[in-house]
Structure formats: structure tokens, C-alpha cells
TIMARSE-215094 format. One record per residue (C-alpha): residue in three letters; x, y, z; chain. Coordinates in nm, 2 decimals, decimal comma, padded with zeros to 4 digits. Layout:
+------+--------+--------+--------+------+
: tinu :   east :  north :     up : zafi :
+------+--------+--------+--------+------+
:  ALA :      X :      Y :      Z :    A :
...
+------+--------+--------+--------+------+
END
This chain:
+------+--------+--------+--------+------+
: tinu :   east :  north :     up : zafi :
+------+--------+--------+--------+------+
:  UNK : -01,72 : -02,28 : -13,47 :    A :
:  UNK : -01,37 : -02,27 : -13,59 :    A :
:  UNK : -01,11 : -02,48 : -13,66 :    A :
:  UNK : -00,92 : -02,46 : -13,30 :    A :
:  UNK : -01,20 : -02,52 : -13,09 :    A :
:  UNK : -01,36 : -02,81 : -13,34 :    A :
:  UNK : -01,02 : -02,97 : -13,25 :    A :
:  UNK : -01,00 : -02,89 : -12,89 :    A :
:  UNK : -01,33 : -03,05 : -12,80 :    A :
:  UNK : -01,21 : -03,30 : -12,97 :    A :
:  UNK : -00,88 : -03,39 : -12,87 :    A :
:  UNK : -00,88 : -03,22 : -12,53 :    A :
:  UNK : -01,00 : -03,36 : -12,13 :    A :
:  UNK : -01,28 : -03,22 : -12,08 :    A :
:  UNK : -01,24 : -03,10 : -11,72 :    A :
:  UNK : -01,27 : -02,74 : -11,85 :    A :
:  UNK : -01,60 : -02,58 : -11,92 :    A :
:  UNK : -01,44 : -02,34 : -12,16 :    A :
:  UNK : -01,62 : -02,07 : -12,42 :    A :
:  UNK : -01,65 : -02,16 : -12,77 :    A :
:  UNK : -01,36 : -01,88 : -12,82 :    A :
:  UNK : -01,05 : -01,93 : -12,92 :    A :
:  UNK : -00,76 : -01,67 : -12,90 :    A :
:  UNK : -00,44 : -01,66 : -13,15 :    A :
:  UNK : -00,32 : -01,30 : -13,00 :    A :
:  UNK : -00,31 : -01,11 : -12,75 :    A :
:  UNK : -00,22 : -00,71 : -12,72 :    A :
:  UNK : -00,20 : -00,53 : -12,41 :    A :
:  UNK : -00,53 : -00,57 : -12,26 :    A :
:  UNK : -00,64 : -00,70 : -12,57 :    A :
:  UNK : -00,72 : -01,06 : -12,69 :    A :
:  UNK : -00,80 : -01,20 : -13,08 :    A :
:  UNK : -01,01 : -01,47 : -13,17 :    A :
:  UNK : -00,86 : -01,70 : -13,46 :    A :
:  UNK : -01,15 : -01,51 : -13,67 :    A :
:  UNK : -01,00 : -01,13 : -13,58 :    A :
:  UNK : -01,25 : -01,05 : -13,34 :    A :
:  UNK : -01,14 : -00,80 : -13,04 :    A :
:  UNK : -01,18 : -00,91 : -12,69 :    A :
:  UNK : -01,11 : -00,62 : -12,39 :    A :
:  UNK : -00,96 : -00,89 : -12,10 :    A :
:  UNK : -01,11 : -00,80 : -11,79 :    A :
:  UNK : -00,96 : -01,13 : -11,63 :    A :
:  UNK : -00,54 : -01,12 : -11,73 :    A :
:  UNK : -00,60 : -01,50 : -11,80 :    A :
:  UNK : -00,72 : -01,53 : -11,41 :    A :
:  UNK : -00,52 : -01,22 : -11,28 :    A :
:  UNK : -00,17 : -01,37 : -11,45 :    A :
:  UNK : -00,09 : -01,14 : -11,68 :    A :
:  UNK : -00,04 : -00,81 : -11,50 :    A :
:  UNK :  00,12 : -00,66 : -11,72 :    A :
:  UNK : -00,06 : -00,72 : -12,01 :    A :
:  UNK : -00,01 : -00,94 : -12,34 :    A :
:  UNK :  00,26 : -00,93 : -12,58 :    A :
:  UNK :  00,47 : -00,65 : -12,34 :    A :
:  UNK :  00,77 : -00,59 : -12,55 :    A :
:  UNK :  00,96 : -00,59 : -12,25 :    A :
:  UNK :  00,92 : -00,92 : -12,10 :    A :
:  UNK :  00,94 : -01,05 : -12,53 :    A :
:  UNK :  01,29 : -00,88 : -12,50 :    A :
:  UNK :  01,40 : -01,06 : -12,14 :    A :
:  UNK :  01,26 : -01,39 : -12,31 :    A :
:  UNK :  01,42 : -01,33 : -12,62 :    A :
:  UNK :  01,74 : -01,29 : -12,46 :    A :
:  UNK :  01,78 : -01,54 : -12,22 :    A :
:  UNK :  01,64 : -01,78 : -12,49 :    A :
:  UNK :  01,90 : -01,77 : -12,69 :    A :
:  UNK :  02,14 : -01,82 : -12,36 :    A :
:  UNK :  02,01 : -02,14 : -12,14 :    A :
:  UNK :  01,71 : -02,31 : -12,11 :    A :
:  UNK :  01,71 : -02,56 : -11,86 :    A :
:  UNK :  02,00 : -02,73 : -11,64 :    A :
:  UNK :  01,76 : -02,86 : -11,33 :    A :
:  UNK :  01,82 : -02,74 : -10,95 :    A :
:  UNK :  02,14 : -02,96 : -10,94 :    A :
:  UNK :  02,31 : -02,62 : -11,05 :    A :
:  UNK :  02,31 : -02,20 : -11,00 :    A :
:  UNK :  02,19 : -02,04 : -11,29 :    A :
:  UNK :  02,20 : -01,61 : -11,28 :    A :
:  UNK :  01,84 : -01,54 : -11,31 :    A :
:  UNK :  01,74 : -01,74 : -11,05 :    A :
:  UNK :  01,97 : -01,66 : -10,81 :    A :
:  UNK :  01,86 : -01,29 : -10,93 :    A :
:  UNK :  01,48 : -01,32 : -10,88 :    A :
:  UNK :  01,53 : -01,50 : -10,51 :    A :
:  UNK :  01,73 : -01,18 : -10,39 :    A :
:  UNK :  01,51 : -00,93 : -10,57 :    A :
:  UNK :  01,23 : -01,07 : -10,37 :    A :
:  UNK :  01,40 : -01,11 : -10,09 :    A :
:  UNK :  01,48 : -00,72 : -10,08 :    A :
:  UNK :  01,14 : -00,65 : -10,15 :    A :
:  UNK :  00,93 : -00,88 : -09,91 :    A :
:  UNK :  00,96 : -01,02 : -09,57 :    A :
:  UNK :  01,15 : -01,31 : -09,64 :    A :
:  UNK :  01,54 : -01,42 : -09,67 :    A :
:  UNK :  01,48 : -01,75 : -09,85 :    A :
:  UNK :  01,30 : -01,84 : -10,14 :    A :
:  UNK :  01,23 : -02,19 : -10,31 :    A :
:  UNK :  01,09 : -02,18 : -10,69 :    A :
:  UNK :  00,83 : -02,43 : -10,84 :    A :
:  UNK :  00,59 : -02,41 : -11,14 :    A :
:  UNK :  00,21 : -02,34 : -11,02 :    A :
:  UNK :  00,05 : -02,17 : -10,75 :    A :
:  UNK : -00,07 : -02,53 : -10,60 :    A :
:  UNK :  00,30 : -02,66 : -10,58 :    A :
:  UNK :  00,38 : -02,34 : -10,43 :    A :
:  UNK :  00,08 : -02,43 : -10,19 :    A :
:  UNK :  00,23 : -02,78 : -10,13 :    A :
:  UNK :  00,58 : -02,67 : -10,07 :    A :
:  UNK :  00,49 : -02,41 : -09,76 :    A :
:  UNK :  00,28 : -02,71 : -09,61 :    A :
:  UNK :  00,54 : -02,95 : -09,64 :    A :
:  UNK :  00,78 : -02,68 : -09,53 :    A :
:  UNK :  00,47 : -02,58 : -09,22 :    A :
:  UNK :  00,48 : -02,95 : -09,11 :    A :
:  UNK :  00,87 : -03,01 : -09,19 :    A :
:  UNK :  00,91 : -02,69 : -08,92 :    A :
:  UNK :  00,69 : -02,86 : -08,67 :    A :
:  UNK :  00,85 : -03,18 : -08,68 :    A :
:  UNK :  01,20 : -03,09 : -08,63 :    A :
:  UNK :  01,16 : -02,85 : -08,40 :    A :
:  UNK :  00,84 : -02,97 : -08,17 :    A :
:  UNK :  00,81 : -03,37 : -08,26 :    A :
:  UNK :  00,58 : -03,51 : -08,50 :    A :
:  UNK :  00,25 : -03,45 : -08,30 :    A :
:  UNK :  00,24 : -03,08 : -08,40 :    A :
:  UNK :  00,06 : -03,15 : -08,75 :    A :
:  UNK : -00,26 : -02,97 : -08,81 :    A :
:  UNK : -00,35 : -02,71 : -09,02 :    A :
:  UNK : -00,61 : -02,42 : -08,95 :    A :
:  UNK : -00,79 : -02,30 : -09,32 :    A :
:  UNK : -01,08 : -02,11 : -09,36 :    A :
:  UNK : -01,46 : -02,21 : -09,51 :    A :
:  UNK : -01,47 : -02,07 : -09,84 :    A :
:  UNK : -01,09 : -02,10 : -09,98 :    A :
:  UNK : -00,88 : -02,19 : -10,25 :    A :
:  UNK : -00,60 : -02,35 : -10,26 :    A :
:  UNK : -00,51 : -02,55 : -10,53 :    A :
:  UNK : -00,64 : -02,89 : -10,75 :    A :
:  UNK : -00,37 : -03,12 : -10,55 :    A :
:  UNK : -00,36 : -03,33 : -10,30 :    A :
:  UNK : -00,27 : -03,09 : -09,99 :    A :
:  UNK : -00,39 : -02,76 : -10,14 :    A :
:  UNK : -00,72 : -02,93 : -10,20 :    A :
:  UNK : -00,70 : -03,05 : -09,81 :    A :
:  UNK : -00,70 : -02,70 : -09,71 :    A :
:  UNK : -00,97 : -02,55 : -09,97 :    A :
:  UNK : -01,27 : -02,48 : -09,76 :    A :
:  UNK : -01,48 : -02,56 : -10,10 :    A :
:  UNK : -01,66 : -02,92 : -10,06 :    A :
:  UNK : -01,77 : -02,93 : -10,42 :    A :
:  UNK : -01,40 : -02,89 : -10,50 :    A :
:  UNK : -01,35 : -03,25 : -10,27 :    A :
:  UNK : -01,59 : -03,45 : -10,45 :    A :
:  UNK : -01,47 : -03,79 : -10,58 :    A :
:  UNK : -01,11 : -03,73 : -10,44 :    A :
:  UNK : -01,17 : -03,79 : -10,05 :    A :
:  UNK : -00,99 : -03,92 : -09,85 :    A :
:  UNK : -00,78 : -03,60 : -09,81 :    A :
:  UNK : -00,51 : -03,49 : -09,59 :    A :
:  UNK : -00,60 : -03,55 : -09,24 :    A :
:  UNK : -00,54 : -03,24 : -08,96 :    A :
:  UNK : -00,71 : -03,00 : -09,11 :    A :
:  UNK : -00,91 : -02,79 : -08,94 :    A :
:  UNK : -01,17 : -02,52 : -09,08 :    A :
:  UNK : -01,33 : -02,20 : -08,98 :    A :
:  UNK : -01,54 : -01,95 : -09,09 :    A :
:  UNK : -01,34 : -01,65 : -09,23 :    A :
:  UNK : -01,31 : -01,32 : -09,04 :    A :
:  UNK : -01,48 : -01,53 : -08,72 :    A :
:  UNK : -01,21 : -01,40 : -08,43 :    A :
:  UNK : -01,40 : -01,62 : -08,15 :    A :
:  UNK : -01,41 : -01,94 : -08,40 :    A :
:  UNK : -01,01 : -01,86 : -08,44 :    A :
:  UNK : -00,92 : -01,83 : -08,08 :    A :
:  UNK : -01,12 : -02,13 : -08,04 :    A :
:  UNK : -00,92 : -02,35 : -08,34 :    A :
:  UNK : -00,59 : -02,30 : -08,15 :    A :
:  UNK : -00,42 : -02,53 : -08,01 :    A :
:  UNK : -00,03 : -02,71 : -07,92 :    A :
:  UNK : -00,10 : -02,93 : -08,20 :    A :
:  UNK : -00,15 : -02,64 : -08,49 :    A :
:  UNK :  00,13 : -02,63 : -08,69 :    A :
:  UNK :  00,04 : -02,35 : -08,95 :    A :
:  UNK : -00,26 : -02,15 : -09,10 :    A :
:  UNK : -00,31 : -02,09 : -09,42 :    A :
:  UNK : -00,49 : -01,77 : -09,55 :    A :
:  UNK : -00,58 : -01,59 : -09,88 :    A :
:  UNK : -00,56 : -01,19 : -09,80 :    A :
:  UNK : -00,89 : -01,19 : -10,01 :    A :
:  UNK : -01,05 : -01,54 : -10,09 :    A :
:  UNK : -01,05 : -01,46 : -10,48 :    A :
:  UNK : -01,23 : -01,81 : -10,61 :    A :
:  UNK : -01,45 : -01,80 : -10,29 :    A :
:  UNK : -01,59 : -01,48 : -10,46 :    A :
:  UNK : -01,38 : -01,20 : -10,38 :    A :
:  UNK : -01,35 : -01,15 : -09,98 :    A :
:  UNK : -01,13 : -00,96 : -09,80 :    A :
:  UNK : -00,99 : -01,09 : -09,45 :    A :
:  UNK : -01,05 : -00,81 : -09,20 :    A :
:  UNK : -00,73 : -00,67 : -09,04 :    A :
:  UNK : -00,85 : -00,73 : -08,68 :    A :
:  UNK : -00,88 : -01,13 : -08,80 :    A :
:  UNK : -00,51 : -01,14 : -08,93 :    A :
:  UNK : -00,37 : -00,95 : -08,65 :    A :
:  UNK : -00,52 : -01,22 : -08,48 :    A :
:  UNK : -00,39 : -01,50 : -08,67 :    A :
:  UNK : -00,07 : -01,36 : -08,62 :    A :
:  UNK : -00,05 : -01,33 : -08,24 :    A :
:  UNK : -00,18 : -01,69 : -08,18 :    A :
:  UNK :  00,05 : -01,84 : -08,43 :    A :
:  UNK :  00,32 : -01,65 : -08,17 :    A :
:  UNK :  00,14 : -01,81 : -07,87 :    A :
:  UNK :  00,09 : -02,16 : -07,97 :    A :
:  UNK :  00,44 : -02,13 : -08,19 :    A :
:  UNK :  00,27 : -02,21 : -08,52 :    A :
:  UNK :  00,36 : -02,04 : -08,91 :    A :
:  UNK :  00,13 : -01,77 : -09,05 :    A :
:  UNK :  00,09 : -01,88 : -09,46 :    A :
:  UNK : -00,01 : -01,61 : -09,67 :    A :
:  UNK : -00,12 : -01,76 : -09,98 :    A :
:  UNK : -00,06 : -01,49 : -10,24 :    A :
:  UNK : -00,14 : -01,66 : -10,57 :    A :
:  UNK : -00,42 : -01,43 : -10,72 :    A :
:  UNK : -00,31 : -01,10 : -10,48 :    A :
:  UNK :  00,08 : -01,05 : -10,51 :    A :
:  UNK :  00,26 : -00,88 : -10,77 :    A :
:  UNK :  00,06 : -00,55 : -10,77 :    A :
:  UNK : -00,28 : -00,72 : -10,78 :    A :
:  UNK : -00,40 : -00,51 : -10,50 :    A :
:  UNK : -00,21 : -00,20 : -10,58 :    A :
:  UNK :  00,07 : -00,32 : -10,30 :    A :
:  UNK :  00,34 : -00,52 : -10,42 :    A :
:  UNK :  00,19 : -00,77 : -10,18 :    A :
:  UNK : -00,14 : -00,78 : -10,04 :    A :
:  UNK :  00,02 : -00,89 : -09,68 :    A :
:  UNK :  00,13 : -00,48 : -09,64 :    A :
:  UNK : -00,24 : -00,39 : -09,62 :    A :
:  UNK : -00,26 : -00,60 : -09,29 :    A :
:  UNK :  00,07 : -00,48 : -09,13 :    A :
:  UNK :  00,15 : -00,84 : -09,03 :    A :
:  UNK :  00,42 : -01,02 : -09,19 :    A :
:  UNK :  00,36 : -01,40 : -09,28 :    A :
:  UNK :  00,57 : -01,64 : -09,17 :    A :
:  UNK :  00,54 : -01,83 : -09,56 :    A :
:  UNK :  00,45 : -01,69 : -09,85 :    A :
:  UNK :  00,32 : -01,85 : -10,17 :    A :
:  UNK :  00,33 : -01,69 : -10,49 :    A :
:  UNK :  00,23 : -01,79 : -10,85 :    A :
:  UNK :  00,02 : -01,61 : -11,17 :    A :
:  UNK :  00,14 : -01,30 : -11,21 :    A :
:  UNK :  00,51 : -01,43 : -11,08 :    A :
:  UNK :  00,62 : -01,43 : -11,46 :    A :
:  UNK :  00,30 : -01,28 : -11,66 :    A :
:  UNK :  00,19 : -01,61 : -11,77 :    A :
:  UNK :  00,50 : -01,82 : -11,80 :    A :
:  UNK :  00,46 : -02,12 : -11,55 :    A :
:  UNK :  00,66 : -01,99 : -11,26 :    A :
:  UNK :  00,59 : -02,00 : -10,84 :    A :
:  UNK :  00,75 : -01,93 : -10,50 :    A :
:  UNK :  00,71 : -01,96 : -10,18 :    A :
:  UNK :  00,93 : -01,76 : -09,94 :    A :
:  UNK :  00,99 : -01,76 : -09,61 :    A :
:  UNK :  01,21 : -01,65 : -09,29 :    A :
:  UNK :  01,55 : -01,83 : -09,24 :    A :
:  UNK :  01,45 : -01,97 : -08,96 :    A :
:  UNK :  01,12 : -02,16 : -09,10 :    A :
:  UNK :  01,30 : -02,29 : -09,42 :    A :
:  UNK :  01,62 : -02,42 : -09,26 :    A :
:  UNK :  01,39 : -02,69 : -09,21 :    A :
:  UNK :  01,44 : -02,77 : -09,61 :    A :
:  UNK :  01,71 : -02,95 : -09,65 :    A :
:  UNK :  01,87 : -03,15 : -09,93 :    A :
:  UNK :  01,62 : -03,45 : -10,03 :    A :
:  UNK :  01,33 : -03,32 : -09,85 :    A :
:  UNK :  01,15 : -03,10 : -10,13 :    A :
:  UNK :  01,27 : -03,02 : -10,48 :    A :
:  UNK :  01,12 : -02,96 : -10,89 :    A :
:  UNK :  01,27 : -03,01 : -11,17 :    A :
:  UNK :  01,20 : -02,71 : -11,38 :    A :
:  UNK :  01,09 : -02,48 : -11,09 :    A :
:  UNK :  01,26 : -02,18 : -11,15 :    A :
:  UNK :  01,40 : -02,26 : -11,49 :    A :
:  UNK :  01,61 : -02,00 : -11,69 :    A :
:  UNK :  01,35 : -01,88 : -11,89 :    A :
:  UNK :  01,06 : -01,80 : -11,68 :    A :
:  UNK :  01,30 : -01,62 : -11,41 :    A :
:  UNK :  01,42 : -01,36 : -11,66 :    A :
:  UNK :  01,12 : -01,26 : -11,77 :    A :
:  UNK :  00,97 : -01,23 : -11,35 :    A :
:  UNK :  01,32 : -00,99 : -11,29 :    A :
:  UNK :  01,17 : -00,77 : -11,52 :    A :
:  UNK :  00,81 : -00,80 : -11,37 :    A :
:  UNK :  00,91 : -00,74 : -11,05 :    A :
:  UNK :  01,15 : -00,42 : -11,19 :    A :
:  UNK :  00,84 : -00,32 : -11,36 :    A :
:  UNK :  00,52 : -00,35 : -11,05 :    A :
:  UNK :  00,74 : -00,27 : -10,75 :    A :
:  UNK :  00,76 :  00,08 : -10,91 :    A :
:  UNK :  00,61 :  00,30 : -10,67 :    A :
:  UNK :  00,48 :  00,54 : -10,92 :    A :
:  UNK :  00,32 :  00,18 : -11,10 :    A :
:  UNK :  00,13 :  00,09 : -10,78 :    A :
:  UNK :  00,00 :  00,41 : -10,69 :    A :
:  UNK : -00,17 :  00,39 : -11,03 :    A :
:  UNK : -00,32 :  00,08 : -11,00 :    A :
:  UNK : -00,46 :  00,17 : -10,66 :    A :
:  UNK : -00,58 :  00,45 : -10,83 :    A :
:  UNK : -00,71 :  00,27 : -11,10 :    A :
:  UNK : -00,93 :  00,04 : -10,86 :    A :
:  UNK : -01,09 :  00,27 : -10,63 :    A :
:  UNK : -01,17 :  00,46 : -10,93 :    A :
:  UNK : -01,37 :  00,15 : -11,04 :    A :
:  UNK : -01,47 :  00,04 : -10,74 :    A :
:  UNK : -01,62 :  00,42 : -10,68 :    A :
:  UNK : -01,83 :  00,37 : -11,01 :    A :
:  UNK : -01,91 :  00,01 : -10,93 :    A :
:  UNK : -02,07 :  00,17 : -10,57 :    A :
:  UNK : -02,21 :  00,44 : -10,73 :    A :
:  UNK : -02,47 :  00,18 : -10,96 :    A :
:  UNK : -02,49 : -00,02 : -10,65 :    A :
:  UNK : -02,68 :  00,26 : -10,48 :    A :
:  UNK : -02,88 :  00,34 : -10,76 :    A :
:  UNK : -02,95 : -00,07 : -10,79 :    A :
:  UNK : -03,00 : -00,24 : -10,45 :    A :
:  UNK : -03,24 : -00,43 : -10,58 :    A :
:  UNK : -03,00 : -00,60 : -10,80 :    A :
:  UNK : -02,63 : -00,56 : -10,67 :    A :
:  UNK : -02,58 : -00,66 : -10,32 :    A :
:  UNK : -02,19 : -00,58 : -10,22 :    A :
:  UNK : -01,90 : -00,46 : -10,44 :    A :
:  UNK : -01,59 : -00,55 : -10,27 :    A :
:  UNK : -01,19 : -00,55 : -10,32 :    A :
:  UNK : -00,85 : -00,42 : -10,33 :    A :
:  UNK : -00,64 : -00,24 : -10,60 :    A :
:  UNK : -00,77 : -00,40 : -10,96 :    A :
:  UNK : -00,97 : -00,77 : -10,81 :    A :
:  UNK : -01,26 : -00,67 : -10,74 :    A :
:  UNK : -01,57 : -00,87 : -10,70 :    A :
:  UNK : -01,98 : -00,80 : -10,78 :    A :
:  UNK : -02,21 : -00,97 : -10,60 :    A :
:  UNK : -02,57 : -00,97 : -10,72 :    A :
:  UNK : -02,89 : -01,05 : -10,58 :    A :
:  UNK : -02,96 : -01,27 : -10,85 :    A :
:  UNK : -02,75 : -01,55 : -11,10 :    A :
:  UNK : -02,42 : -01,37 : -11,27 :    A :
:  UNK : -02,45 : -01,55 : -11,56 :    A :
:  UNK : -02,67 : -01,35 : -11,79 :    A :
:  UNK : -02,49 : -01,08 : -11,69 :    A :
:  UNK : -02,12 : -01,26 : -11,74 :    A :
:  UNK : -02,27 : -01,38 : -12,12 :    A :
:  UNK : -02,42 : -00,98 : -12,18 :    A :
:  UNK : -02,04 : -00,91 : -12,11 :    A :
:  UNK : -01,93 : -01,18 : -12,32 :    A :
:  UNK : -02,19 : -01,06 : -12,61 :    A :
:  UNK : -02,00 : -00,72 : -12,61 :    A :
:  UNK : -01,69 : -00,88 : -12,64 :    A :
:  UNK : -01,54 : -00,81 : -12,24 :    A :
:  UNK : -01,42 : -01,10 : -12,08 :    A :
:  UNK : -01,48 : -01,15 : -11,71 :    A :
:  UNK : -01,50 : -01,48 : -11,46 :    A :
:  UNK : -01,78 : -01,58 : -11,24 :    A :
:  UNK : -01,63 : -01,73 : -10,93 :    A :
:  UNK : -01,97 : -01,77 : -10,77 :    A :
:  UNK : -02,29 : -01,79 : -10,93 :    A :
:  UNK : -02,38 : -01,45 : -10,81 :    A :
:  UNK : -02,02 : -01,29 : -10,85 :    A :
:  UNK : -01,84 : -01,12 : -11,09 :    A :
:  UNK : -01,48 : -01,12 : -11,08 :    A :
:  UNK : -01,31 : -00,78 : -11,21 :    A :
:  UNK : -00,89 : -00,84 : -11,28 :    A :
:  UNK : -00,81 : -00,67 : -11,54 :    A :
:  UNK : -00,45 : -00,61 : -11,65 :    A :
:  UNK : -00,29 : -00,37 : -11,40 :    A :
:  UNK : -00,17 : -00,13 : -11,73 :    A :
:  UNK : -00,55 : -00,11 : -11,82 :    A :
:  UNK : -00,63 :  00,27 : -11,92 :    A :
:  UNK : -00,93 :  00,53 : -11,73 :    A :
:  UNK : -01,03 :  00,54 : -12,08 :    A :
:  UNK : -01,07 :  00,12 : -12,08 :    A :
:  UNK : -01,25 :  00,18 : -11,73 :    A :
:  UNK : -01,53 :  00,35 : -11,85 :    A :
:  UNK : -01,57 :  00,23 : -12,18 :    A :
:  UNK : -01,63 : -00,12 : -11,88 :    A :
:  UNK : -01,84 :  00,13 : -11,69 :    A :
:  UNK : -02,07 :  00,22 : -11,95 :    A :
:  UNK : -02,09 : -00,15 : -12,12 :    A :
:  UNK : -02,18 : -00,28 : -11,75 :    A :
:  UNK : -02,47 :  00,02 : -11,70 :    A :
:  UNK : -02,61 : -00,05 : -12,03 :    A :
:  UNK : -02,67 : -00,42 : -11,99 :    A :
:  UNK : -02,78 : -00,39 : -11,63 :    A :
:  UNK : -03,02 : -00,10 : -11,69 :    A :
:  UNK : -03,24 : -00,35 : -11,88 :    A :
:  UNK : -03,28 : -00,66 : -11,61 :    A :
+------+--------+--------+--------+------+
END
């Protein structure tokens, strides 16, 4: 055991059931242990870093606006802020956008924004929330509410009252859920901690013409799909339906702590002065470095390759699920998250990985999570490939 790990277990909550690894550097989709061992990242540190580790690109952004201004709170403008809100502006549905930290206080912000809506427009009986079984939403208070995880709840209840859940991709149990009282829905374009599930575009279509109807917001939580992930700039253009909200986090900044949520004029006029705010949400630093993301993924000629890049993968990943039935039950995705689902318990399989130094997570038991950086090479892909065939050829 080494030295950083002796003193993490040590000195650190233990609310983490973390390896017995710790990493000092990182290099493009590579990650080293404090002992110089060589790790391929199948996981971007939980689809965050995009782009990879160490990208001389985003050091130079940093590097820059480092030595120019830190921090001066939302109490003033700063340039890359106000650069970053009208970059995504031009490049999503929105015209507003409001910057916080995490993906969960991104979360919180477009439900306080969802129920702030409701109230000043329609009174304050049009609360509720629709959320679907099996979601993620964040550790706090109202992004837990709307998780539709009960182990996630445990200890913590009471949560946030109004919310109401269905099954995901269930039309009937949808129309059903709607009614004057609804004042948004939240969904994930593919539940990535519920194990990798894409909605079906019939379902959102849905969602979006009974939000019109009952005059209710459409919240695309984008957390673990935007910025590429799905080899669109934001998973929402699969669906052809534009949310109303839009939540944004990970991949936001490659790894420095940076969210948004964005959202029609209309829906946040309903922010106004006192009613939300963060102190270093959107701070200086963080927004430099996401300018240069964002010039950097929105590329067409980037996302074609990533899309590339994951049916490529997802091809080979079928192909040794028809030759393995027996053991692999569904391979599903979009762009470069993909998920495995076996017949049996991931973890051998996830610690077989581990052996052969390639990280991966294991959302579900039986699920393999696949999001590696979005510059990984076809070379990378099947050295994976043939790692993954030699360890299951064996069970």
C-alpha cells in the first residue's frame, strides 16, 4: 500500500468505497499510480474529462487566466464568464445561463428555477415534479428527491415532497402522471448511474407535448451526456425536442468544478436578484478553461469522431454479445457511454479489468460503464476489445 492511500484511509470520510490506487498523473487517456504504474482510463474520472488529462490546451487557458483574476464573486462581470454564457447560448437552445460548481447544484438550481416559474406565473399550488424510477440526480437535498434510487434515500428521508415517479420510457404511466399541479419533469437522455439507459424518442416527444398541455418545464438533466459525451454536443439533439432547462456539469470544464443550467428567457426571468445565487459558481478560472472545451467538442469534425468512435465499440461489444448470450445480456448507448449488462455480477469482470490495469465503473452490479475520454484512439479501442475478449473467454 503506498504512502497516499495509507494516509487517505486514514485521514479521509469514508463515504467512498475507493481502490487501493492512487494516481499522481495523468496523460491523455492515461493515468499513474504514485508507484509509476500505467492505467488506460476507460471512465474520464466519471465521464469529466472529455478531453483527456493534462491537455496542453486547457494548461495554457489555465495558465493564462491564472495569472489574471481568480475570484471576485457574482457581485461583478468578469470576461470569461460572460464569454462561456454566450458561447453556450449560440450553441444550445437556451438565451440565459446561470453558473454553479457541481452537477447537483446545477440540479437544484433548475428545480428552484421549475417551481420559482410555477409560482409566479400559476400560484403556489403548481409544485410537483414528475422523475423517473431508476435516476440520478445528485447527493442533495432536492436532486436526491428526484433520484428514482431508494437505496440512494436511506437515512436522509424525509425528502422533498411533490414528487412524483414513473417507470422510464412507460408512455401510458406518463400521460397518466400529468396533471394542473406538475410543475416540471426532470429527465436524464440516458440514465447513466441507473446503468446506462437510453429514453426512447417516442417517450420524450411525449414529455414534451404534455409539459405544453398542462403548461409545465421539460428539464434535461445533462450532467454525464453533454459536452460531446454522446457524439452530439448535447444529447437533447438526438430527441429533436428542446428542453425547457438544461443542467450541465463534468465535462463543463474537464474536471475543474464548474456547472450550468440554462434555460429560455422566458422560464429564468423568474430568477431574480436574491432568489438563487453561488459564490464561486462560474469563477474566473474554471470558465476559461470550458471556452476552450467548448471551442474544442463543438467541432463538427470532433463529434463525428466520437460518434464514430462509439458505434465502432459498440459494434464490437455486439458482436461478443452474440457469440456470448449466455453471459452478456444488452449492450446499450450513445456516442462513447456505453453500458454492458451481464447475466451475471460485473465485478469479477470490473476487477479482471482492473488486474490489467483498465479502469472502468460498475454502476449496477451487473453493468459495466464504458466513458472513456472522447480523444481515445481505434488503436486504444481494440487494445479494450481484446483485454475485454480475453478475460471473458475464460468465465
Amino acid at each position: 500500500m503506498g504512502y497516499i492511500v495509507e494516509m487517505g484511509e486514514i485521514y479521509l470520510a469514508g463515504n467512498y468505497k475507493r481502490e487501493k490506487l492512487a494516481f499522481v498523473k495523468g496523460s491523455g487517456t492515461r493515468l499513474f499510480t504514485e508507484d509509476g504504474e500505467e492505467y488506460l482510463d476507460f471512465t474520464s474520472g466519471i465521464a469529466v474529462c472529455n478531453l483527456g488529462h493534462a491537455n496542453q490546451e486547457l494548461i495554457k487557458e489555465l495558465n493564462t487566466q491564472a495569472e489574471l483574476l481568480w475570484h471576485t464573486s457574482n457581485l461583478y462581470y468578469v470576461s470569461p464568464q460572460a464569454k462561456l454564457a454566450k458561447k453556450l447560448v449560440e450553441l444550445s437552445f437556451a438565451e440565459k445561463v446561470f453558473f454553479a460548481n457541481s452537477g447537483a447544484e446545477a440540479i437544484e438550481a433548475g428545480l428552484k428555477l421549475a417551481r420559482r416559474w410555477a409560482y409566479e406565473n400559476f400560484g403556489k399550488e403548481k409544485n410537483q415534479f414528475i422523475a423517473l424510477e431508476n435516476s440520478f440526480h445528485g447527493r442533495t437535498y432536492g436532486a436526491l428527491s428526484v433520484t428514482g434510487q431508494p437505496k440512494y434515500w436511506e437515512g436522509f428521508e424525509p425528502l422533498l415532497p411533490g414528487i412524483i415517479f414513473i417507470p422510464p420510457n412507460d408512455k401510458k404511466a406518463l400521460s397518466a402522471s400529468f396533471n394542473e399541479k406538475v410543475c416540471a419533469i426532470i429527465l436524464e437522455p440516458i440514465q447513466g448511474e441507473g446503468g446506462v439507459y437510453p429514453l426512447d424518442k417516442e417517450f420524450v416527444e411525449l414529455a414534451k407535448e404534455l409539459c405544453q398541455k398542462y403548461n409545465a418545464l421539460l428539464i434535461f438533466d445533462e450532467v454525464q451526456t453533454g459536452i460531446g459525451r454522446t457524439g452530439k454536443l448535447f444529447a437533447y439533439e438526438h430527441f429533436g425536442v428542446e428542453p425547457d432547462i438544461m443542467c450541465l456539469a463534468k465535462a463543463l470544464a474537464n474536471g475543474l468544478p464548474l456547472s450550468a443550467m440554462l434555460a429560455k428567457e422566458k422560464v429564468m426571468s423568474a430568477f431574480k436578484p436574491g432568489t438563487h445565487a453561488s459564490t464561486f459558481g462560474g469563477n474566473p478560472l474554471a470558465c476559461a478553461v470550458a471556452l476552450k472545451v467548448l471551442e474544442i467538442v463543438s467541432n463538427p469534425s470532433f463529434l463525428k469522431e466520437v460518434d464514430l468512435k462509439g458505434r465502432i465499440l459498440k459494434e464490437k461489444l455486439e458482436k461478443i454479445r452474440k457469440e456470448r448470450p449466455d453471459l452478456i445480456k444488452e449492450v446499450r448507448g450513445l456516442g462513447l457511454l456505453i453500458g454492458i449488462e451481464f447475466n451475471i455480477s460485473a465485478e469479477k469482470i470490473y476487477q479482471k479489468l482492473l488486474e490489467k490495469k483498465i479502469l472502468v465503473t460498475q454502476p449496477k452490479p451487473n453493468v459495466i460503464r464504458l466513458s472513456p475520454p472522447l480523444i481515445i484512439t481505434y488503436r486504444e479501442i481494440d487494445f479494450f476489445m481484446e483485454t475485454f475478449k480475453e478475460i471473458i473467454t475464460v468465465l
